[in-house]
SEPAMAR-25819 format. One line per field, with one value per residue: x, y, z of N, C-alpha, C in turn; residue in one letter. Coordinates in pm, 1 decimal. Layout:
N
n_u <- X; ... .
n_v <- Y; ... .
n_w <- Z; ... .
ca_u <- X; ... .
ca_v <- Y; ... .
ca_w <- Z; ... .
c_u <- X; ... .
c_v <- Y; ... .
c_w <- Z; ... .
aa <- a; ... .
END
This chain:
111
n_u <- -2952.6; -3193.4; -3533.7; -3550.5; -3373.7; -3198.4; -3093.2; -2836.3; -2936.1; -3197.8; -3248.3; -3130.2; -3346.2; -3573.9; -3523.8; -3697.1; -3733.5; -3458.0; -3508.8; -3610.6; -3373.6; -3244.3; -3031.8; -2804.0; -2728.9; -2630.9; -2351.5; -2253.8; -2404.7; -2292.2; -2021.8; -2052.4; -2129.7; -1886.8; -1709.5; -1865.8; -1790.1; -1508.5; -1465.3; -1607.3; -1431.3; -1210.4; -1248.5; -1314.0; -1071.1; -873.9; -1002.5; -965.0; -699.5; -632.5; -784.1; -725.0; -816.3; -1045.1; -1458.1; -1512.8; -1287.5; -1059.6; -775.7; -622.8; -373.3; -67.0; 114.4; 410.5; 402.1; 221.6; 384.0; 594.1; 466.4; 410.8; 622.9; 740.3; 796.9; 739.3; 673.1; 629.1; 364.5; 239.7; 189.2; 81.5; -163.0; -441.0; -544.6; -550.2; -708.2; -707.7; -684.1; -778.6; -972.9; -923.7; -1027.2; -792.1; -584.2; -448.5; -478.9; -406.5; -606.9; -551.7; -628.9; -720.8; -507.2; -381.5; -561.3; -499.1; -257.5; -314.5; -412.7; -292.8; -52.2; -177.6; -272.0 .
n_v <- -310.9; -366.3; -331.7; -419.6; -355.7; -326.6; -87.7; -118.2; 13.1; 17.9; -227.4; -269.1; -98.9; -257.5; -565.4; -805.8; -805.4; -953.5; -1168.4; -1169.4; -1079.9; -1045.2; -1283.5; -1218.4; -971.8; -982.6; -1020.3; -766.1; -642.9; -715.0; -669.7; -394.5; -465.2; -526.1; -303.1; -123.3; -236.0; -244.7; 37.3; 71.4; -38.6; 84.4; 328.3; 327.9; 255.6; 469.9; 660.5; 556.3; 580.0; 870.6; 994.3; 814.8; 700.2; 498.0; 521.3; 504.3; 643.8; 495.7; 462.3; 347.2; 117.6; 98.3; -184.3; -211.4; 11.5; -131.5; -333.1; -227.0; -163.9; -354.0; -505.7; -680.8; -855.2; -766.3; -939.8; -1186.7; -1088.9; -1048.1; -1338.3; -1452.7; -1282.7; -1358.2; -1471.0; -1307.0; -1071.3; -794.2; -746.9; -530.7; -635.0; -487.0; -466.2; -612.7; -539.0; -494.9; -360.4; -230.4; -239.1; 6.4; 47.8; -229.5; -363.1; -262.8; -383.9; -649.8; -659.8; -546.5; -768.9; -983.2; -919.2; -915.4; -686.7 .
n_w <- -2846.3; -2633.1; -2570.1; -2284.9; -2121.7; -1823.9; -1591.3; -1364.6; -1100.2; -1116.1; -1098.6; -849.7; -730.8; -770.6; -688.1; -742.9; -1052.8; -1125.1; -1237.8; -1503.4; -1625.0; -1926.8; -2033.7; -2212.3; -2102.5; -1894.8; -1825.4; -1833.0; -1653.8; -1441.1; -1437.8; -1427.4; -1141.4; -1007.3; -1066.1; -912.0; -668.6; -652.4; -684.9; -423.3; -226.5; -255.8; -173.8; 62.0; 180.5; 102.0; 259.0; 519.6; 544.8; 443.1; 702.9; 886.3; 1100.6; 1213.1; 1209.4; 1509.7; 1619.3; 1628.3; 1559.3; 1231.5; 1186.1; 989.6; 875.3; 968.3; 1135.2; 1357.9; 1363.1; 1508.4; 1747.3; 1849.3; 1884.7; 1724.0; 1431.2; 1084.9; 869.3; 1130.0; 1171.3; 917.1; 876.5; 1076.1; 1060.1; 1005.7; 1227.5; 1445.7; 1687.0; 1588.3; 1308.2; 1091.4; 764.0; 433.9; 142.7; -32.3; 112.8; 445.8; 756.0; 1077.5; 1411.2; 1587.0; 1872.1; 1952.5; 1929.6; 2150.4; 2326.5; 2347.7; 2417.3; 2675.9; 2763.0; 2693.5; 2882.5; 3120.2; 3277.4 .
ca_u <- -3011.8; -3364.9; -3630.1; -3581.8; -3248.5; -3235.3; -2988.1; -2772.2; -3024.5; -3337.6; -3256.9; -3129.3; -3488.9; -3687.4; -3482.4; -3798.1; -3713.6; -3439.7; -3568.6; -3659.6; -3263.4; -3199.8; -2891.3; -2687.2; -2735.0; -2569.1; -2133.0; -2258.7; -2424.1; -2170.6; -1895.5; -2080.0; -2113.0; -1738.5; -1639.4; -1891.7; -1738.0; -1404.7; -1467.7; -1612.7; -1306.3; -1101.0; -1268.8; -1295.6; -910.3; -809.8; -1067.5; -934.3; -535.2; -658.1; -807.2; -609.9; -880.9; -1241.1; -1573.5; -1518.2; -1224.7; -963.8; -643.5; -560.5; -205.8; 24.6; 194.4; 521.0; 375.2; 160.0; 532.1; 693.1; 397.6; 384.2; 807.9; 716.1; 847.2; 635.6; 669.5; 532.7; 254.9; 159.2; 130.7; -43.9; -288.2; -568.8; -571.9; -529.9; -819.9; -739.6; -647.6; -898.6; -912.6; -966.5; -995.6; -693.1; -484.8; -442.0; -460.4; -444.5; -674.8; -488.1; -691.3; -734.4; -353.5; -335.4; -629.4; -467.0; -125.3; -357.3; -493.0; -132.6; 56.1; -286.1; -341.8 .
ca_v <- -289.2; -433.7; -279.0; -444.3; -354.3; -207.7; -15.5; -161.3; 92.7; 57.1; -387.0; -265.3; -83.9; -392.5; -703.4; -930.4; -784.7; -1024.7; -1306.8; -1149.0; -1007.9; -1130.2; -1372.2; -1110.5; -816.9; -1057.6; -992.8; -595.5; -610.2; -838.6; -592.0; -245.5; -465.1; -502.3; -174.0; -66.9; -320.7; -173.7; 175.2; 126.4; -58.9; 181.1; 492.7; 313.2; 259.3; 603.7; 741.6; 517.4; 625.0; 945.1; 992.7; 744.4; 665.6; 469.6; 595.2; 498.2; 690.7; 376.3; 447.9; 209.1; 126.9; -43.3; -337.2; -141.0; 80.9; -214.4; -432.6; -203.5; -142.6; -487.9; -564.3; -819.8; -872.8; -758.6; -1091.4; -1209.4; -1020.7; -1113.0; -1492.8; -1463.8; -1239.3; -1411.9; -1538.5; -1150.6; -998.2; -668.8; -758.8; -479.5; -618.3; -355.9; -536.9; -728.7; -496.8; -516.0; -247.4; -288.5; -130.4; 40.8; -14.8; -333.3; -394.6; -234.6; -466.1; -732.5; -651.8; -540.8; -923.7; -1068.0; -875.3; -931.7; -528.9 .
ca_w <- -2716.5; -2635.9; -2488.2; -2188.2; -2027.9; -1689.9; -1519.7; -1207.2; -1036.1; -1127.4; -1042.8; -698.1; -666.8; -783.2; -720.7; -882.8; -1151.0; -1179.0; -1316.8; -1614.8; -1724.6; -2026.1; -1976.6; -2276.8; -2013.5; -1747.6; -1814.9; -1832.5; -1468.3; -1332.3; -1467.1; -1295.8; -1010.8; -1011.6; -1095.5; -792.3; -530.8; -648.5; -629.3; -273.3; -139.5; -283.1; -95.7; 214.9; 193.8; 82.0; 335.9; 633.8; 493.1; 496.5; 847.2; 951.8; 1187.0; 1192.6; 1274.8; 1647.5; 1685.0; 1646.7; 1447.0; 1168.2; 1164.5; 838.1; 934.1; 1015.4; 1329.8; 1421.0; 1421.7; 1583.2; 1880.1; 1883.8; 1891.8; 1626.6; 1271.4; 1016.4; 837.4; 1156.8; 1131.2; 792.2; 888.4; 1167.9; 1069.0; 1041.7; 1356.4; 1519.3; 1676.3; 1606.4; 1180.6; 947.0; 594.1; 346.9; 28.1; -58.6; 222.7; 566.7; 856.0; 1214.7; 1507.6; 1732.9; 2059.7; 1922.7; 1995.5; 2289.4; 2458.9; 2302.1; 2502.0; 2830.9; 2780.9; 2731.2; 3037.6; 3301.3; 3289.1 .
c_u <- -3159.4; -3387.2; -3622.9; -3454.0; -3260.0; -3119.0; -2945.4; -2919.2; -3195.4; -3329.0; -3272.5; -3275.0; -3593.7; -3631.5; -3613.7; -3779.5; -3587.2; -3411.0; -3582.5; -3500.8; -3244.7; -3100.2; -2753.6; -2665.8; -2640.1; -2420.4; -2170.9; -2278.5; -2335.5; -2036.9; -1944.6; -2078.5; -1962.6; -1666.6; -1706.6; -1824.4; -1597.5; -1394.5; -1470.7; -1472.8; -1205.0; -1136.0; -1294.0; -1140.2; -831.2; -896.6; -983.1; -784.0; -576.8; -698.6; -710.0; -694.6; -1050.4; -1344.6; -1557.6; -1405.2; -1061.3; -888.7; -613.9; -405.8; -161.4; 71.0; 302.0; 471.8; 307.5; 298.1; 570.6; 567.3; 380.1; 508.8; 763.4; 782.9; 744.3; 615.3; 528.6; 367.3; 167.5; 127.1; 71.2; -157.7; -404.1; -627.1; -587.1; -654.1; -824.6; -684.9; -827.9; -865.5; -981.5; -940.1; -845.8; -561.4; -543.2; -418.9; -510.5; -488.2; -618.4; -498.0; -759.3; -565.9; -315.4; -456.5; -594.0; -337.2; -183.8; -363.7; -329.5; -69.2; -53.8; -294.9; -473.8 .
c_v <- -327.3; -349.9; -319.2; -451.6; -285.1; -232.2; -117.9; -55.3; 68.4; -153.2; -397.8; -234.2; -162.3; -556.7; -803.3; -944.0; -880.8; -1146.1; -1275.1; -1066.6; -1089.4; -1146.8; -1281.3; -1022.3; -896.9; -982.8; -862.4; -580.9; -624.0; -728.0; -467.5; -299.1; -487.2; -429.2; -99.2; -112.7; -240.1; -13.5; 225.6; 88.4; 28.0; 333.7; 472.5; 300.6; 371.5; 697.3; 702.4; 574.6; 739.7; 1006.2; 939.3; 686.8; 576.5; 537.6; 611.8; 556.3; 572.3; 404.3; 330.7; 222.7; 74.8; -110.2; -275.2; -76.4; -24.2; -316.4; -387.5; -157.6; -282.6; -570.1; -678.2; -762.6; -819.2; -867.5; -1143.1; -1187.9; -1046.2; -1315.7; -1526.8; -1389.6; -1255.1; -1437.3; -1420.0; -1138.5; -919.7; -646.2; -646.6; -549.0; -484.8; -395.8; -601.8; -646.7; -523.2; -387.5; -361.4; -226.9; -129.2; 18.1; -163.4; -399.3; -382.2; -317.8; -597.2; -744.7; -638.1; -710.8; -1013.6; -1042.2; -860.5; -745.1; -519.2 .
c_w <- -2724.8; -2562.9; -2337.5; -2063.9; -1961.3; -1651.1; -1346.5; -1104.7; -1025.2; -1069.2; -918.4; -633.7; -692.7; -828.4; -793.7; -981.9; -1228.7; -1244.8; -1495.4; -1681.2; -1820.9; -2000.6; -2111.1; -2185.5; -1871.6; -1731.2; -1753.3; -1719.3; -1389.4; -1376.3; -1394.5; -1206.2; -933.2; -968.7; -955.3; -682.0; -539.3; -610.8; -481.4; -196.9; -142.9; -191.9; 36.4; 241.5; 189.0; 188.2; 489.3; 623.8; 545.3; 612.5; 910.5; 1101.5; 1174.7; 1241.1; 1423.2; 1685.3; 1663.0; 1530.0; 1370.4; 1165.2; 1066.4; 959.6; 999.0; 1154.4; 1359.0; 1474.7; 1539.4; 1706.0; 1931.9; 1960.4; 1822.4; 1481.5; 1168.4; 944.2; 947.3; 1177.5; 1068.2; 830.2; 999.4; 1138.1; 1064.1; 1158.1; 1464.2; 1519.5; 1615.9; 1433.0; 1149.0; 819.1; 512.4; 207.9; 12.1; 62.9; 358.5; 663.4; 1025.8; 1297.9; 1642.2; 1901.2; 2015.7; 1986.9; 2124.2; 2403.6; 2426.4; 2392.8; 2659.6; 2878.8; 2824.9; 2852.2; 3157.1; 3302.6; 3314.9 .
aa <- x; x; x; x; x; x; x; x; x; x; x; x; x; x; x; x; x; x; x; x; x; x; x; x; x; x; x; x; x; x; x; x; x; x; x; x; x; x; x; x; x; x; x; x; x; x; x; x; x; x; x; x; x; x; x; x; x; x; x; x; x; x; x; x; x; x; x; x; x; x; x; x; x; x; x; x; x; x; x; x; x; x; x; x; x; x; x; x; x; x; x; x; x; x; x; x; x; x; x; x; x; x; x; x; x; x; x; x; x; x; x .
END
């Protein structure tokens, strides 16, 4: 260890600082910053599961209640989703926003 290794923390509070990481200290950052990106996706996913709702009140749905509010396939689902307004990603999963669907169906049937 050198004298001159700094913490994921102390970089975040003085990005200038890096210029000066030594290029050994690089994998180590790049791996906490990893393990942080993972952690958060993971507690926004088990938080949104849990609730089952977003900050604004808007139910996420799985693919399954989103099919079936939709009368669609879940298949179809998955290959269109990109193209869906109302698609959340949540790291490598998918949720769908409920009043997202339903102004999505107002739009389709002129409501």
């Amino acid at each position: 260890m050198s004298g001159f290794e700094k913490t994921l923390a102390e970089i975040i509070g003085h990005p200038e600082a890096l210029a000066k990481i030594p290029t050994e200290q690089i994998p180590a950052l790049l791996l906490e910053i990893s393990s942080l990106q993972s952690a958060l996706a993971a507690s926004l996913l088990n938080g949104a599961e849990t609730t089952g709702t977003q900050g604004n009140g808007d139910k996420l749905l799985e693919v399954k209640e989103a099919a079936a509010k939709l009368a669609v396939t879940e298949d179809w689902l998955y290959r269109k989703g990109n193209r869906l307004p109302f698609v959340v990603h949540l790291g490598r999963n998918i949720r769908f926003s409920e009043a997202g669907i339903e102004k999505y169906i107002r739009q389709r049937t002129g409501r």
